[in-house]
C-alpha positions as CSV (number, residue, x, y, z in Angstrom):
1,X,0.0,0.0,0.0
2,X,1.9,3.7,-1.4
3,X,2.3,5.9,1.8
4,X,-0.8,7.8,3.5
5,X,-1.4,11.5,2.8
6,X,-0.6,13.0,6.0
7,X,-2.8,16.3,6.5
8,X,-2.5,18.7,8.9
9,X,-6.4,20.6,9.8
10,X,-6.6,24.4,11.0
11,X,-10.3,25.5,11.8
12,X,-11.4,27.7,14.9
13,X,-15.0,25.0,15.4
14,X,-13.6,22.2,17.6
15,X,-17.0,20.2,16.2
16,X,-15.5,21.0,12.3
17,X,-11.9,19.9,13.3
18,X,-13.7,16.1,14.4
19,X,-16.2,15.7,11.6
20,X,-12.9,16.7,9.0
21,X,-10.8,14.1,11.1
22,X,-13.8,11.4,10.4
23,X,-14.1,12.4,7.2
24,X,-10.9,12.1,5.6
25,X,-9.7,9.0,7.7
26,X,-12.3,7.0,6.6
27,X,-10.1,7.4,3.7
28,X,-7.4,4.6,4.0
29,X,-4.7,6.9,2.2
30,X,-5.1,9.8,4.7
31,X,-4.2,10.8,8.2
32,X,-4.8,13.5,10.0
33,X,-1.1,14.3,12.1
34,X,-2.6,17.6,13.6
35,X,-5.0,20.0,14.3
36,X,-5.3,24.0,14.7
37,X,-7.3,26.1,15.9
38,X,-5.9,29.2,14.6
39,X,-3.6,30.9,12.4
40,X,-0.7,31.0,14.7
41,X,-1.2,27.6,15.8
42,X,-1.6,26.6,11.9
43,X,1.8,28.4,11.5
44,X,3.5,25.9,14.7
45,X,2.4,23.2,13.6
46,X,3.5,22.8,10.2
47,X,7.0,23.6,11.0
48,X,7.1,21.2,13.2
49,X,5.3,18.5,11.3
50,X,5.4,19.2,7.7
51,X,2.5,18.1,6.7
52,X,1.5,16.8,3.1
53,X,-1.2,19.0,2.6
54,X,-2.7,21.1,5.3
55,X,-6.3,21.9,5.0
56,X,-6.9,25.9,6.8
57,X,-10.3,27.7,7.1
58,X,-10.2,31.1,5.8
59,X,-11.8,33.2,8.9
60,X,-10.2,32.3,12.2
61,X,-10.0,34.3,15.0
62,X,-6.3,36.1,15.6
63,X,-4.2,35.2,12.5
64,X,-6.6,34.4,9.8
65,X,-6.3,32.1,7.2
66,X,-5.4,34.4,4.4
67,X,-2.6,35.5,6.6
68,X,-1.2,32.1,7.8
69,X,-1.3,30.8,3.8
70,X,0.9,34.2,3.3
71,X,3.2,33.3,6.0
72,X,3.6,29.9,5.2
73,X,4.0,29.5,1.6
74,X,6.7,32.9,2.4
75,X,8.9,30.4,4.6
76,X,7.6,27.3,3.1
77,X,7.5,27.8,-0.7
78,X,6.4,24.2,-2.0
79,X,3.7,23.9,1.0
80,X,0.2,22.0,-0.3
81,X,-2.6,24.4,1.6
82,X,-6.5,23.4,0.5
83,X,-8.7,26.8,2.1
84,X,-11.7,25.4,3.4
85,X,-14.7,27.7,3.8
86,X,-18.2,29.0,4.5
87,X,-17.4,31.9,2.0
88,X,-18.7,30.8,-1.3
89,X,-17.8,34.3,-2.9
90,X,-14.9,33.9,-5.5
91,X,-13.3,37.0,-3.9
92,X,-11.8,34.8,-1.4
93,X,-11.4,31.7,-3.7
94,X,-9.1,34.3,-5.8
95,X,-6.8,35.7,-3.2
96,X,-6.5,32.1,-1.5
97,X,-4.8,30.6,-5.0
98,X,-3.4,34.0,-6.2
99,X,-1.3,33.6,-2.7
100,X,-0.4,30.2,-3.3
101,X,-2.9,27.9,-2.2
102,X,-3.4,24.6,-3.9
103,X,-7.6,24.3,-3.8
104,X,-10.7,25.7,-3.1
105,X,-13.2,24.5,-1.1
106,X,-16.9,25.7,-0.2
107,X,-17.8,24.1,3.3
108,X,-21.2,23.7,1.7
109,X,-20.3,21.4,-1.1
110,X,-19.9,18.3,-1.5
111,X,-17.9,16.0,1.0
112,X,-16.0,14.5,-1.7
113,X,-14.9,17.8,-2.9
114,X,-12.3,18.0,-0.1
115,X,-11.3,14.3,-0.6
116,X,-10.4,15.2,-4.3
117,X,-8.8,18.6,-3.2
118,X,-6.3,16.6,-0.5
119,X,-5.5,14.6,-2.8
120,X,-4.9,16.8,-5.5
121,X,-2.9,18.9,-3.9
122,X,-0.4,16.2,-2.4
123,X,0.6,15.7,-6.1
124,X,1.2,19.1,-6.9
125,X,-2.2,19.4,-8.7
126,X,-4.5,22.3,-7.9
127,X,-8.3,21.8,-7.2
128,X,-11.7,24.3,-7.5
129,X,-15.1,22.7,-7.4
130,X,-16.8,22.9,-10.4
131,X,-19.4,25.1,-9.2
132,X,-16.7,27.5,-7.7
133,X,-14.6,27.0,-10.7
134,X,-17.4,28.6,-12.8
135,X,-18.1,31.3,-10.4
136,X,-14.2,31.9,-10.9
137,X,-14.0,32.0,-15.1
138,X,-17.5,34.1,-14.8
139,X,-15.8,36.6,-12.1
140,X,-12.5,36.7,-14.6
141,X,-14.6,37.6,-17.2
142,X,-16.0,40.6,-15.5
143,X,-12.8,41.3,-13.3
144,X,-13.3,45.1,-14.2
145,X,-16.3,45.2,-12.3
146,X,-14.9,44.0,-9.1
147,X,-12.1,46.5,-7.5
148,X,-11.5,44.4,-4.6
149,X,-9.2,42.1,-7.6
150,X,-7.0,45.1,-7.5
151,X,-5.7,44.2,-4.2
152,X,-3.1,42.1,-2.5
153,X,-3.4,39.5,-0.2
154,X,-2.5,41.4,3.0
155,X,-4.0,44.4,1.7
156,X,-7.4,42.3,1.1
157,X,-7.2,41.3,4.4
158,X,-6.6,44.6,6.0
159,X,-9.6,45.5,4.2
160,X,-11.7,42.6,5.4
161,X,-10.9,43.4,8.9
162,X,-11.7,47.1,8.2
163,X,-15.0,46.3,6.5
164,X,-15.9,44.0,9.7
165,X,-15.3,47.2,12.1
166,X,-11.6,46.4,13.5
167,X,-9.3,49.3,14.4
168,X,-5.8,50.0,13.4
169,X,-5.3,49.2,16.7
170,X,-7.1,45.6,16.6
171,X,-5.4,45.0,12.9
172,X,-1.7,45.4,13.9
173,X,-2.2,43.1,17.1
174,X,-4.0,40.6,14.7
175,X,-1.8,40.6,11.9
176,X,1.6,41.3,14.0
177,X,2.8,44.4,12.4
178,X,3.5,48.1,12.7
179,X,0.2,50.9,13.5
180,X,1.8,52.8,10.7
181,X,2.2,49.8,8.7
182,X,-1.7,49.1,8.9
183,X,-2.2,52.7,8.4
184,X,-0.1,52.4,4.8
185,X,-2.4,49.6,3.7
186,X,-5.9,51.8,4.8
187,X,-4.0,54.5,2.7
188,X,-3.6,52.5,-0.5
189,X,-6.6,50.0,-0.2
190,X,-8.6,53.9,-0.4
191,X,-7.1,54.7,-3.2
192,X,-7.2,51.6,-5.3
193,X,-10.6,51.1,-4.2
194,X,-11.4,54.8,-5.0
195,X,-13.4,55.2,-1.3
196,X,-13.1,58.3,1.3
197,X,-14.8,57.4,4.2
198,X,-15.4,53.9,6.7
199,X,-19.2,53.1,5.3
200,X,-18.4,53.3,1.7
201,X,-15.6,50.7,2.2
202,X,-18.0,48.8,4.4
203,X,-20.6,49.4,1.3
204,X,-18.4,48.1,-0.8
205,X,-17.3,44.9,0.9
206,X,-21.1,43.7,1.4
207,X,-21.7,44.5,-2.1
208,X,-18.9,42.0,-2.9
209,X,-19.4,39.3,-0.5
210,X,-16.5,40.2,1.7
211,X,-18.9,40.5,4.6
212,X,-22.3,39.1,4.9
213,X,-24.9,42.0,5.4
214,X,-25.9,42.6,8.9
């Protein structure tokens, strides 16, 4: 029998951590080595166990997801990360693989979709649902319309933590960097996104699915 996949899990929902342990182990090429329950944590534990593929929820509290994939693919170039997540809005899906991840994957699809996407990934093979994989081509097709594409990672997540009411204060402590650091990314996420004040970026963000509306 060829080696099992180990995977590494990161997800803030103790309950999600133990269903995702079930589900992939009843797989008999895949074990679970590790579990997260933040970005940080997510960070720790791959260095120390180098996971095959590590499977990371986008919104955790602390250190997001987003931020984590940044850091580790930085240090860890060749790592296999699969973003698993309630968003179904390609914004996300596009700034997870544009910073390196290997897959894709809506919480609300299909099970097997995250089989496949482990998988995938552990032989170098990226993986979007087909239903997100359309939402992705259609987006690209109309990539004008969304300003939010005009971003970078960090500076995408900056602006998610913005649009969800977080201070500069809150967002250096989060992220681990500089006031005046966060304060150069407010700077130039207003001017790419063309916006002047706190409710239009907030406006803007529900209009693209970067926040749910209240």
């Amino acid at each position: 029998m060829s080696q099992s996949i180990s995977v590494l899990l990161a997800d803030d929902h103790v309950v999600v951590r133990s269903g995702l342990t079930r589900l992939l182990e009843q797989n008999s090429d895949m074990i679970v080595i590790g579990k997260a329950e933040n970005g940080e944590q997510a960070y720790r534990l791959y260095s120390e166990s180098m996971p095959d593929v590590l499977v990371m929820d986008v919104s955790m509290p602390g250190m997001g997801g987003l931020e984590a994939l940044r850091r580790i693919i930085g240090r860890w170039p060749d790592a296999k990360i699969v973003m698993y997540s309630m968003h179904e809005n390609t914004s996300y899906a596009i700034q997870s693989m544009a910073a390196g991840a290997m897959g894709y994957v809506a919480k609300s699809g299909p099970t097997n979709d995250l089989i496949n996407a482990v998988r995938q990934a552990s032989i170098g093979e990226s993986f979007l649902s087909t239903d997100m994989a359309q939402k992705v081509a259609l987006h690209s097709e109309s990539s004008d319309d969304d300003p939010t594409r005009r971003l970078t990672t960090r500076e995408f997540e900056v602006f998610r933590l913005l649009a969800k009411g977080k201070t500069v204060e809150d967002i250096a402590s989060h992220l681990d960097i500089g006031h005046k650091t966060v304060a150069n990314y407010q700077t130039s996420i207003k001017q790419k996104l063309a916006i002047n004040s706190p409710v239009e970026l907030v406006r803007l963000a529900i209009r693209y699915g970067v926040i749910p509306k209240a």
